[in-house]
N, C-alpha and C positions, 0 to 999 in steps of 0.2 A: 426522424421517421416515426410516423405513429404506427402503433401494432393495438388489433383488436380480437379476444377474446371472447369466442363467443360459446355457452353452456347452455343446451337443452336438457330440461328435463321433461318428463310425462311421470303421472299416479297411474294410470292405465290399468284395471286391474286384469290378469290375466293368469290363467286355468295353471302357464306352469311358471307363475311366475312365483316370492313369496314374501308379503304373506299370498296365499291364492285368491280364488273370487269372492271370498267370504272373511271377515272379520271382523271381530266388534271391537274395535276403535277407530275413531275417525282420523282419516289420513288425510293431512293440511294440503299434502301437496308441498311445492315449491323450495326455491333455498331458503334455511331459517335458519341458518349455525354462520358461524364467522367462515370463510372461506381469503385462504393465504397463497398465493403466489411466491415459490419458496424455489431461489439458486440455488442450485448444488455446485461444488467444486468437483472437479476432475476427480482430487486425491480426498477422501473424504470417509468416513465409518460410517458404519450400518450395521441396521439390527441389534443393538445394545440391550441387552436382557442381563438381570441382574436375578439372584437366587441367591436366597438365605437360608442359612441351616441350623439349628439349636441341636449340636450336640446334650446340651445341656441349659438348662437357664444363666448359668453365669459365660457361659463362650457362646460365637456365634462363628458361621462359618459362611464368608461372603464368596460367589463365584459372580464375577462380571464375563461375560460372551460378547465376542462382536464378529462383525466382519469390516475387515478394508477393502475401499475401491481403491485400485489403484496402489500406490506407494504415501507411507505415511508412518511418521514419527511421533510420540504424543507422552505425554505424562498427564497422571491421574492423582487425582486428591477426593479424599474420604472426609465431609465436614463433619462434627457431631450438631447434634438437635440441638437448638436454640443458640448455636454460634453465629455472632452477626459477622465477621471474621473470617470468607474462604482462605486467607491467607496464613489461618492456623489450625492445620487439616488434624485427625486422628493418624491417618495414617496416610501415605502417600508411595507414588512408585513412576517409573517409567516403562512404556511398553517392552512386555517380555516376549521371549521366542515365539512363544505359543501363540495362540485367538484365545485366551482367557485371563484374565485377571484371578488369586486365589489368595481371600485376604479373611485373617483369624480376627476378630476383635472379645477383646474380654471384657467382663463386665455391660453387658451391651444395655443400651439402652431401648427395650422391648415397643415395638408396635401394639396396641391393643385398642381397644374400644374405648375403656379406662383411662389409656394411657397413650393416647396418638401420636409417637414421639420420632422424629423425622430425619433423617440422616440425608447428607446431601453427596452426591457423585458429581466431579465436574473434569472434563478433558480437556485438556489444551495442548496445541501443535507444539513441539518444540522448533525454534529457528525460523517462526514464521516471519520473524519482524514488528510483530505483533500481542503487546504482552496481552491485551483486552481479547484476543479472539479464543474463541471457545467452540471447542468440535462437539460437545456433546453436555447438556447438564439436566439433569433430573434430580427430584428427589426420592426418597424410597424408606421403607420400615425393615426395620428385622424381625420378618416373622414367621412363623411354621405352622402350618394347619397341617393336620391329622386326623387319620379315623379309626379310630379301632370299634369292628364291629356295627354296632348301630349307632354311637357315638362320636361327637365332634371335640377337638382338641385344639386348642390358640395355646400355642407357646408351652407346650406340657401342661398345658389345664382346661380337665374339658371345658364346656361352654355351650350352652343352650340358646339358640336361635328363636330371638323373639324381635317379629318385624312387621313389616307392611309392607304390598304391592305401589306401585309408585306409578302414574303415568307422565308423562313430560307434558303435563297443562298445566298453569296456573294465569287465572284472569287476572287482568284484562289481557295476559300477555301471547296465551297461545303456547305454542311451542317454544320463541322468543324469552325466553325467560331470565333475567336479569340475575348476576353470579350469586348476589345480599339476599336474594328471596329462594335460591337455593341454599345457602347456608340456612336459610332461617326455618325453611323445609323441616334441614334435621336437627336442628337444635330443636324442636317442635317434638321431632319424634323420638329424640333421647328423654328429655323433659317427659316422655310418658315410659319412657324404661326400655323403648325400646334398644339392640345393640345391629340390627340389621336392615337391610332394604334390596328390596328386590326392582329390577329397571324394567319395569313389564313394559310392553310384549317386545320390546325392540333395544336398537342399543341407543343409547343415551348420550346427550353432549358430554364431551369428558370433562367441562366444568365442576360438573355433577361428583365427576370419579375424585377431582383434586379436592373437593369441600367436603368430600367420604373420609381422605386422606390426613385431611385437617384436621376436619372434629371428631372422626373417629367412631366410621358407623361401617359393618360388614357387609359389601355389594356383592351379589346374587345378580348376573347377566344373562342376558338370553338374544336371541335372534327372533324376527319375528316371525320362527315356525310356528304357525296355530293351526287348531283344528284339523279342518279336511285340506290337505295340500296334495298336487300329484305326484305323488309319492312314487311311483312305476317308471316317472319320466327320467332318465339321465340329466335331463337337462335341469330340472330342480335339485336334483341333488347334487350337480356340478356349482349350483349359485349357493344353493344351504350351507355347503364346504367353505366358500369362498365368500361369504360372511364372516361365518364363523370363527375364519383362517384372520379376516382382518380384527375381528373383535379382539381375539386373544393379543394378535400380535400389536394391538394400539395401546393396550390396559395392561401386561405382560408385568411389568413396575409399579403398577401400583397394589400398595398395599392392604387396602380396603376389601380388593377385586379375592374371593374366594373361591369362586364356580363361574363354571357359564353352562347353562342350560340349553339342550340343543332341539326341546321342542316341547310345545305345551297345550295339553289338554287333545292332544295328538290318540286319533284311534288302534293303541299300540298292538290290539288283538288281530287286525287285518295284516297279512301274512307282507304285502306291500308296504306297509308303514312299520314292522316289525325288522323288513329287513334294511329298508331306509335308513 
């Protein structure tokens, strides 16, 4: 039996939609990102958020979060950076009582700009039958951002944010844009000193986020709240929320991702977009 799939989109712009009826970049339209048709199992994890903490520069403090669907059994392994080797983790364990994972590493090897250095999380069921299947694998940094005052901190040192806006073109390609001419992007813009990028006005393929993650460049996210939006209406701020809610929770892991910006160049003196 054949089954068909079918996905409308519209650019439509509209007064409460956002961005609103006004914006100055052009909107392609249409699908231009890879899109995946993705099984889910009955018994299965969700929402896996990972948080790092520096007591100190030489200890790190890892918290993994999740939830189960359903009923499910699972052991976890900790790879270090540049181990080709999942099978000889730093640390490992199997599901405890709780919905969190709470793992010490010392001497850690720090995420930075400098120093882009990559630690691996990988889940696997216990008893499935199955030693290849894997419930969950990401990579991730240990790292701590901070603010004291007017200043910014990586890892107990401050750090000064020097960068560029960014829009998702590059010719001949459009939006399309090929992963090697995204790397090449920011090797372009470390090459000029810079240690940051900003993903204007909108979110970005997460290709973008993993070659941040790579080479090691600080991303500044936003939504495309601009300018004049309606701002009175519930019904944009019910969609502004509900971006904003998937932004965080898509990028959440990665290491690079240090803010998300929740509108820009926004009339923030009007009592409506103030309280927006």
């Amino acid at each position: 039996q054949s089954n068909f799939l079918t996905v409308r989109v519209d650019n439509i712009r509209r007064k409460d939609g956002i961005p609103g009826l006004f914006f100055d970049w052009f909107n392609w339209g249409g699908i231009y990102r890879d899109v995946n048709l993705i099984i889910l199992k009955k018994n299965r994890l969700k929402k896996v958020r990972i948080k790092t903490l520096l007591p100190s520069r030489k200890k790190s403090l890892i918290r993994i979060s999740y939830r189960i669907k359903g009923s499910l059994n699972f052991k976890w392994s900790i790879i270090e950076p540049d181990k080709k080797d999942d099978n000889m983790p730093i640390v490992s364990g199997t599901k405890p009582n709780q919905d969190n994972i709470a793992v010490t590493i010392n001497n850690p090897k720090l995420w930075s700009p400098d120093s882009p250095k990559l630690y691996k999380l990988i889940i696997k069921p216990i008893d499935s039958g199955n030693e290849r299947e894997i419930l969950f694998q990401t990579k991730f940094g240990i790292r701590q951002i901070e603010t004291k005052g007017i200043y910014l901190y990586l890892n107990k040192q401050r750090i000064k944010i020097k960068g560029a806006s960014l829009h998702e073109e590059y010719m001949p390609y459009g939006r399309t844009i090929p992963y090697e001419k995204r790397e090449e992007d920011i090797k372009n813009m470390k090459s000029l000193g810079f240690n940051a990028l900003r993903t204007a006005h909108y979110s970005h393929d997460e290709k973008l986020i993993d070659a941040a993650d790579k080479l090691g460049i600080l991303i500044l996210e936003e939504i495309p709240l601009w300018g004049f939006c309606d701002f009175g209406n519930p019904k944009t701020f019910k969609l502004a929320a509900k971006m904003l809610k998937r932004l965080i929770e898509r990028d959440y892991n990665h290491p690079s991702v240090i803010w998300w910006s929740v509108g820009n160049e926004v009339p923030i003196q009007q009592p409506n977009c103030s309280r927006f």
